[in-house]
N, C-alpha and C positions, 0 to 999 in steps of 0.2 A: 474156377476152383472146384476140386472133384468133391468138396465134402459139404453137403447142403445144409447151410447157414441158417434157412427159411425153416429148418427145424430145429426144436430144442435140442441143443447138445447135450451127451452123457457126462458124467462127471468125469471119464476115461477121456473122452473127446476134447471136452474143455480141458483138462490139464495137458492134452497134445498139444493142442493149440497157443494156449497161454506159453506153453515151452519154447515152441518154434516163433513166436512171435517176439516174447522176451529173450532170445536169440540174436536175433534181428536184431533189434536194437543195442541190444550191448555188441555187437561185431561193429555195427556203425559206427558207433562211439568211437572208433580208433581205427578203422580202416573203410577204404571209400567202398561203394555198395557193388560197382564195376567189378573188382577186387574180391566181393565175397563170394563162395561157393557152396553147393550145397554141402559136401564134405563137412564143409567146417559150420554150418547152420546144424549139423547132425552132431557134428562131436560137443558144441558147444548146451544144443540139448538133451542129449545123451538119448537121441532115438537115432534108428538106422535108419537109412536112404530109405527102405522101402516105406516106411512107414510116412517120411514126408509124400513121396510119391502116391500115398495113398488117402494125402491131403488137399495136395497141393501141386500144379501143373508145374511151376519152376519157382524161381526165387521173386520172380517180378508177381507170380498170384501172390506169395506170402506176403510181400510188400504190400501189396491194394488190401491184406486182409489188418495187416500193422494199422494203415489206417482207419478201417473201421474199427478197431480197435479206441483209438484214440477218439473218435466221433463219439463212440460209447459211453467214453468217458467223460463227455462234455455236455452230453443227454440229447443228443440233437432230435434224439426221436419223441419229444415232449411239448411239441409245438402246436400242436393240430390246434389247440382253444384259445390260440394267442392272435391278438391283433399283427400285424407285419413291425408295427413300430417297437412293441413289446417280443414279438422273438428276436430280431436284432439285438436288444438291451441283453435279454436273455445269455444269447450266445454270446457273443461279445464279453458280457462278464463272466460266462463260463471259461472261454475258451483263455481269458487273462489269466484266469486263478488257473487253470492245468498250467500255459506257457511258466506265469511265474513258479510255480510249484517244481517243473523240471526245466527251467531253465538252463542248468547245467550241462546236462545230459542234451538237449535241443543243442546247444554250441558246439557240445564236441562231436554230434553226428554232423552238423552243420560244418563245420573246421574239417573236418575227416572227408567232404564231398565236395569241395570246394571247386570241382571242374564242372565249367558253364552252370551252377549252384544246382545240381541236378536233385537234390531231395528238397532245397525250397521250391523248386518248378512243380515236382511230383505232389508238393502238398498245396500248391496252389489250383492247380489242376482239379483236384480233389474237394478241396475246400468249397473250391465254384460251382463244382457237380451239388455240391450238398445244397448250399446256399441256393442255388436256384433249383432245388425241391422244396424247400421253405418258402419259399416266394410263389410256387402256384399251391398252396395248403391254404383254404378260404377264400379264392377268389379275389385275392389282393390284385392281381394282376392291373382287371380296371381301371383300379383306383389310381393309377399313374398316368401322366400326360403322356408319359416319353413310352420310346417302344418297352416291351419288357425286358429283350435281351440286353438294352444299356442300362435300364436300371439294376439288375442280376449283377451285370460287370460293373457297373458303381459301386455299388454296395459291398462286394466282393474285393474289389480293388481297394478301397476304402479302409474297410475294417484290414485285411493283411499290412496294408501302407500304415498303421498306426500300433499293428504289434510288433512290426519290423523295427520302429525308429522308435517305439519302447524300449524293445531286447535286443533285438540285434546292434542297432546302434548306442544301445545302453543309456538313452536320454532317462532323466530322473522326474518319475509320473507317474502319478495315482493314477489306479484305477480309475477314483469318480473323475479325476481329469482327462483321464483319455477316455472318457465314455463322454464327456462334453464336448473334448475332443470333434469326436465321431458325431455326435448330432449337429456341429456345426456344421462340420465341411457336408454335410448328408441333409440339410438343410432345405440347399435350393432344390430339390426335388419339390414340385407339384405336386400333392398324393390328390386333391381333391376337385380339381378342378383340370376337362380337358382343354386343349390348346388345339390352335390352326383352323380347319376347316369345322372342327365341331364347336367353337367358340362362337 
């Protein structure tokens, strides 16, 4: 991304961005992402090519930026003084209340991308990068029997496998249920005791 994130935006910068991002998403919403161009990322927010170009490398940087977008909005970065079992809870009922909140709009980019499910792959992708920064934040790592990278992709798989068959499959479930849900099937994790040769 040419426009460095790692500092505070101006109020000029952030309304670029918020454009081009809020762009993005409404072009999704009804047509697949393969399909979109910059062209119409520009006309839909009324800045010129050059000006994304002075954002943003292509459509695919704006995309990874859409995401942290969304992350932002689930506060992922509020983690550092939590236990691993409480930023789970955390997120999890963050990320329920956004899904339910645009639920709408998630289906019809969803509906509109529907070849080999390429923006639920992109957000899973994405999701797991996050999640397994959450998980080395305090030295959790230890604390697990199993390696780290299958517990990262546990957890990871887990949590998406129970927003999916919330929303997407539109089963009928509270929150406090699918966060019971999730501690169940999340369960037989060891957190405090090692296994095999250090037993």
């Amino acid at each position: 991304m040419k426009y460095d994130l790692s500092k505070k935006a101006t109020k000029g910068a952030q309304r670029t961005l918020d454009a081009f991002s809020a762009a993005m998403f409404e072009i999704l919403s009804c047509k697949s992402f393969d399909e979109i161009t910059v062209n119409e990322l520009c006309q839909q927010s009324n800045y010129p090519r050059a000006t994304f170009y002075n954002y943003f490398d292509d459509k695919y940087d704006l995309l990874n930026y859409c995401w942290q977008c969304l992350y932002k909005q689930i506060h992922l970065e509020e983690y550092e003084n939590l236990s691993p079992e409480e930023r789970l809870s955390v997120f999890f009922d963050r990320a329920y209340d956004f899904i339910e909140a645009n639920q709408t709009r998630l289906k019809q980019i969803l509906k509109s991308n529907t070849e080999e499910k390429v923006m639920l792959l992109h957000f899973r992708i994405h999701l797991g990068a996050k999640l397994r920064e959450i998980f080395y934040l305090g030295g959790c790592i230890e604390r697990y029997a199993l390696p780290y990278e299958l517990v990262a992709d546990h957890y990871c798989n887990t949590i998406l496998m129970i927003l999916e068959w919330r929303f997407l499959k539109e089963n009928d479930c509270s929150k406090e249920q699918a966060l019971q849900y999730l501690n169940l099937l999340l369960g037989t994790l060891n957190m405090n005791e090692k296994t095999g040769s250090e037993s």
